[in-house]
C-alpha positions as a Markdown table, in Angstrom:
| # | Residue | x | y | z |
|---|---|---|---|---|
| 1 | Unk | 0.0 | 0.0 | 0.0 |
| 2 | Unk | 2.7 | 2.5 | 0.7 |
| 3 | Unk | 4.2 | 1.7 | -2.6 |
| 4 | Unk | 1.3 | 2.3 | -4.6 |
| 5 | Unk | 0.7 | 5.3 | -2.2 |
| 6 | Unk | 4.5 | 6.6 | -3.6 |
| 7 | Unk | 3.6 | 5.5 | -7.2 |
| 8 | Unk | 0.3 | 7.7 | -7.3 |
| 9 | Unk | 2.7 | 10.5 | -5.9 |
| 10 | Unk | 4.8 | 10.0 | -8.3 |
| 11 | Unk | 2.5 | 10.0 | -11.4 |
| 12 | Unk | 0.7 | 13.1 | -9.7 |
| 13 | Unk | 4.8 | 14.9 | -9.7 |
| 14 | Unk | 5.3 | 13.5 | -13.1 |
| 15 | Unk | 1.7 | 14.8 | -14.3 |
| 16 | Unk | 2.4 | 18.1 | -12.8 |
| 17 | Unk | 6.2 | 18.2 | -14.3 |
| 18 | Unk | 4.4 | 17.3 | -17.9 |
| 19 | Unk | 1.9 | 20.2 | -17.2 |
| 20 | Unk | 5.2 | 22.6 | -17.0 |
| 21 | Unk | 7.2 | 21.3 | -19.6 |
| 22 | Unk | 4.3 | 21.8 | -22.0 |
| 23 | Unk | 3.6 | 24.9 | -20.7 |
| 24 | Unk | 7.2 | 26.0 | -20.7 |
| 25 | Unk | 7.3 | 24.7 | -24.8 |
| 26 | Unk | 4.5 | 26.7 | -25.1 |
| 27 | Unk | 5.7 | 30.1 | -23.5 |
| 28 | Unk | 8.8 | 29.0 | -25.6 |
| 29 | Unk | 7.7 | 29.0 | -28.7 |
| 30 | Unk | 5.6 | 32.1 | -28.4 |
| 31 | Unk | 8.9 | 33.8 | -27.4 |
| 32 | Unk | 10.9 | 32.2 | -30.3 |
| 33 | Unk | 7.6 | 33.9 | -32.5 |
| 34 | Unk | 8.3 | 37.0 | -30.8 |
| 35 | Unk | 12.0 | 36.7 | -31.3 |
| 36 | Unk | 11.4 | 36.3 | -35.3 |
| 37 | Unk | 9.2 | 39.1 | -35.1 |
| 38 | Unk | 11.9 | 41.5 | -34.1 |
| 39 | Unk | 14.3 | 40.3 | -35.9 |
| 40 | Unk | 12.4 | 40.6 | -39.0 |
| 41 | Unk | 11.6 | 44.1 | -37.9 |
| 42 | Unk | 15.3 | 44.9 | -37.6 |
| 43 | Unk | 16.2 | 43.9 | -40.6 |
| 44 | Unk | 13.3 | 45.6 | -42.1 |
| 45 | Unk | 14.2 | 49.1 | -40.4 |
| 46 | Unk | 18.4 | 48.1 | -41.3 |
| 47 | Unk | 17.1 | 47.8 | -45.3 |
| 48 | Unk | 14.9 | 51.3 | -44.5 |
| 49 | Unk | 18.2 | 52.6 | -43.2 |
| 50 | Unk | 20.6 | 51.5 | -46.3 |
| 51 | Unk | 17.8 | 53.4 | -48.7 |
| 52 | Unk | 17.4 | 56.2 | -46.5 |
| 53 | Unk | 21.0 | 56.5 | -46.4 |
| 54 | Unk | 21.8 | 55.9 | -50.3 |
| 55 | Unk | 18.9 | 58.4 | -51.7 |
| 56 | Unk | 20.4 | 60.9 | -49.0 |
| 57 | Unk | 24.5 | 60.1 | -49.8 |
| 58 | Unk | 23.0 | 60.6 | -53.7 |
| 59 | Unk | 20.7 | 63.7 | -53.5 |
| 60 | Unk | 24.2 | 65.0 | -51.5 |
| 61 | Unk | 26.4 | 64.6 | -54.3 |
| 62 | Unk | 23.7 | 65.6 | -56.3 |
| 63 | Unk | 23.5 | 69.1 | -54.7 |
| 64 | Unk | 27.5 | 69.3 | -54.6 |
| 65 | Unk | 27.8 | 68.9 | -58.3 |
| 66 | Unk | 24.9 | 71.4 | -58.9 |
| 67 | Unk | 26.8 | 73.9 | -56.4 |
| 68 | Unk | 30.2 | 73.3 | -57.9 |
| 69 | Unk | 28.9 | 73.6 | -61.8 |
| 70 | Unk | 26.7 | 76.9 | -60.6 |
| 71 | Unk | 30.0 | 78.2 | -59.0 |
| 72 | Unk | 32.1 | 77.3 | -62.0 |
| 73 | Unk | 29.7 | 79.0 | -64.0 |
| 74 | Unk | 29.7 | 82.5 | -62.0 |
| 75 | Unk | 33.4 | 82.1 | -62.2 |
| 76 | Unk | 32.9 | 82.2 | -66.1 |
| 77 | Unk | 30.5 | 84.8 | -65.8 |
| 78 | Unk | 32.9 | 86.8 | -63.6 |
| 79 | Unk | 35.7 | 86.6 | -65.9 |
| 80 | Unk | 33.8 | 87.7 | -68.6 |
| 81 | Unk | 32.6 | 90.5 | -67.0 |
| 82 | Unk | 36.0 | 91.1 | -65.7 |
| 83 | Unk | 37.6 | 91.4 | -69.5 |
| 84 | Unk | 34.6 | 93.1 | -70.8 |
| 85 | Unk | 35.2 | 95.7 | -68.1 |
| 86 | Unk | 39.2 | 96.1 | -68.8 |
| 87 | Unk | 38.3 | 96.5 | -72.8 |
| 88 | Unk | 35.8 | 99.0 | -71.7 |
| 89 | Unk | 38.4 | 100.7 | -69.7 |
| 90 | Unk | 41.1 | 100.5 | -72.3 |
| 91 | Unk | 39.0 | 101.9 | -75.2 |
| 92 | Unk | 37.9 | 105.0 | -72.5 |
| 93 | Unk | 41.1 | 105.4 | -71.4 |
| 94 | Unk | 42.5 | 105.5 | -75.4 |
| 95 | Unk | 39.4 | 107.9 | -76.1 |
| 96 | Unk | 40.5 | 109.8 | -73.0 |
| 97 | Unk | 44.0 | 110.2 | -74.1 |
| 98 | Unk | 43.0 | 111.1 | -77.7 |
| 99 | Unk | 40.9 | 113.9 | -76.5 |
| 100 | Unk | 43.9 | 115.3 | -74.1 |
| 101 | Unk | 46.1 | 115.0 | -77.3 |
| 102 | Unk | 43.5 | 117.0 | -79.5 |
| 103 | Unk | 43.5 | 119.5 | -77.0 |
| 104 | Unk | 47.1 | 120.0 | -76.5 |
């Protein structure tokens, strides 16, 4: 009697330890979902992160090359100017010399 009084213990622990393992499997594999879950998450915000990071490194060089070639081009625009203003000068200053000469 004793020893079937231990078995039924026994089965009752086991039953019990059977209850916990499945619901330890179960609390496992809602973690392990959880755990895909975020990863999947990370890499999509790590793929948002690369695009984000490419249009931005491309709309930057975009914008240097626009500011360079507008710079180059006032450069061009200021040496222009620049030697349309010194043959201005020259033919006033040749004008200005012929007149002193008439007058002398």
């Amino acid at each position: 009697e004793a020893k079937l009084k231990e078995n039924e213990e026994l089965a009752l622990k086991c039953a019990a330890m059977e209850k916990t393992l499945l619901s330890v499997q179960s609390e496992k594999s809602e973690l392990d979902a959880m755990y895909d879950a975020l990863q999947q998450k990370i890499e999509r915000a790590k793929t948002q992160y690369d695009e984000l990071h490419t249009r931005f490194e491309q709309q930057a060089n975009e914008a240097d090359a626009k500011l360079k070639a507008t710079m180059v081009q006032h450069v061009r625009q200021y040496d222009a100017l620049r030697t349309e203003n010194e043959t201005a000068k020259a033919a006033l200053t040749a004008k200005y010399d012929a007149l002193c000469a008439e007058k002398t």
